[in-house]
C-alpha positions as CSV (number, residue, x, y, z in Angstrom):
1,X,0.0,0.0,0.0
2,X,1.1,3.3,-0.9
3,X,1.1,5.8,1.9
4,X,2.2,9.4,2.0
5,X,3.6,10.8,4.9
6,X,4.3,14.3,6.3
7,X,7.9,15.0,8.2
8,X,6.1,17.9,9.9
9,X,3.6,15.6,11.2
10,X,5.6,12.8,12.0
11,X,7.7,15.7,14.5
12,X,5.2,16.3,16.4
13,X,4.8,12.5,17.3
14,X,8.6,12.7,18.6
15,X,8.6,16.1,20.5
16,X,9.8,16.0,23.4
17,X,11.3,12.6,23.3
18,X,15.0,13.0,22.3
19,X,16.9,10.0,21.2
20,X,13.9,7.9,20.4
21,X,14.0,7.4,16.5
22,X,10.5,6.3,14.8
23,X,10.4,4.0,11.7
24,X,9.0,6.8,9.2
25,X,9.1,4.0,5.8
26,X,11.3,0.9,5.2
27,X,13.0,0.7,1.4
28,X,14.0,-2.9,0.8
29,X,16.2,-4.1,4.0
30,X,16.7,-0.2,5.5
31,X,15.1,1.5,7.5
32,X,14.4,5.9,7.5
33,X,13.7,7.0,10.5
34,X,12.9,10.5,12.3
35,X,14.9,11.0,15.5
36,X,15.2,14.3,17.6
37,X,18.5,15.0,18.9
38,X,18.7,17.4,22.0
39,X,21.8,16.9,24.4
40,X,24.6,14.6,24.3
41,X,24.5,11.3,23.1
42,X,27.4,8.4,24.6
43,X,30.0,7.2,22.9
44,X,28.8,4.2,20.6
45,X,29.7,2.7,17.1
46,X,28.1,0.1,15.0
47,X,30.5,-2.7,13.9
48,X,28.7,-4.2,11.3
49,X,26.4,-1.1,9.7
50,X,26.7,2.1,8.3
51,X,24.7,5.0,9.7
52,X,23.6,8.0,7.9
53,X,22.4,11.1,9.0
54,X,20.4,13.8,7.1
55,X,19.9,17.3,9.3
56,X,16.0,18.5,8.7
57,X,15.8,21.2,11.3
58,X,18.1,22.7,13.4
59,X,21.8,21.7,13.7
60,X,24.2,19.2,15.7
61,X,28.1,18.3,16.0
62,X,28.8,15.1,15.6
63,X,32.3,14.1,17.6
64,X,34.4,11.6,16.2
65,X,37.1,9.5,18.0
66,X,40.6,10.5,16.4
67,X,39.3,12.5,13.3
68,X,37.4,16.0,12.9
69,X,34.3,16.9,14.8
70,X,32.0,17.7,12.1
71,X,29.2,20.7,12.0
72,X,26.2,19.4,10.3
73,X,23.3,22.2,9.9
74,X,19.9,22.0,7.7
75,X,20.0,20.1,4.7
76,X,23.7,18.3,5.4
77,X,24.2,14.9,5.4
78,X,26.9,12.5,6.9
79,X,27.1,8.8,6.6
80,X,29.4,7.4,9.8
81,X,31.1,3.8,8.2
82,X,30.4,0.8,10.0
83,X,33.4,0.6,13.3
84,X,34.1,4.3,13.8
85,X,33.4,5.4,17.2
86,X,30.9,8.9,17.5
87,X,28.8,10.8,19.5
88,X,26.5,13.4,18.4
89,X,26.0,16.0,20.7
90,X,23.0,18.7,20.3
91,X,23.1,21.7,21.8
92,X,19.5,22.8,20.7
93,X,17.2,20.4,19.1
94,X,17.6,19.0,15.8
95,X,15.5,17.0,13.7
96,X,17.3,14.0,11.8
97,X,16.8,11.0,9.2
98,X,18.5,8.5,9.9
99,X,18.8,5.7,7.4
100,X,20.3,2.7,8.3
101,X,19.7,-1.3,8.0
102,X,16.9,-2.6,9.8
103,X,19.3,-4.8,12.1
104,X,21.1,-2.1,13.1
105,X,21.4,-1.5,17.6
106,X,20.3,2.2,17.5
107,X,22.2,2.4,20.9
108,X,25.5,1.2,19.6
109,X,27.2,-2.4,20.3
């Protein structure tokens, strides 16, 4: 079934709730989801899985053990490769999509 779906609406469902990503559609074995990011997240990487992040609203840094912090506002995307440590932190709240296999430990192994 086809279903349209509207990020602004699928926000609201999440305010409030930082760090607690919702499925938004599944495209063959991945997942999209809508997380809010507010704070600091721990230390965590994914050993098998590749995680990317696409900034909707707001902004976020996203630390990186032995390389570059990175800056990511509206509209930039990072993809993290699968065994490299990170932690993004979130000063204000920012609005992500993550995409990411749907095996993947949101929390990190």
């Amino acid at each position: 079934m086809l279903e349209k779906k509207q990020l602004q609406e699928e926000m609201k469902k999440i305010e409030g709730k930082p760090w607690s990503p919702i499925e938004i559609t599944k495209v063959n074995e991945v997942f999209v989801r809508l997380a809010l990011l507010q704070g600091e997240y721990h230390w965590h990487k994914h050993t098998n899985e590749d995680e990317m992040f696409l900034v909707i609203k707001g902004e976020f840094t996203m630390h990186l053990k032995d390389r570059e912090d990175v800056l990511l506002k509206e509209g930039d995307l990072i993809t993290i490769p699968k065994g490299v440590e990170h932690k993004p932190n979130a000063k204000k709240e920012a609005y992500v999509l993550l995409v990411e296999r749907q095996d993947i430990t949101t929390k990190g192994d």
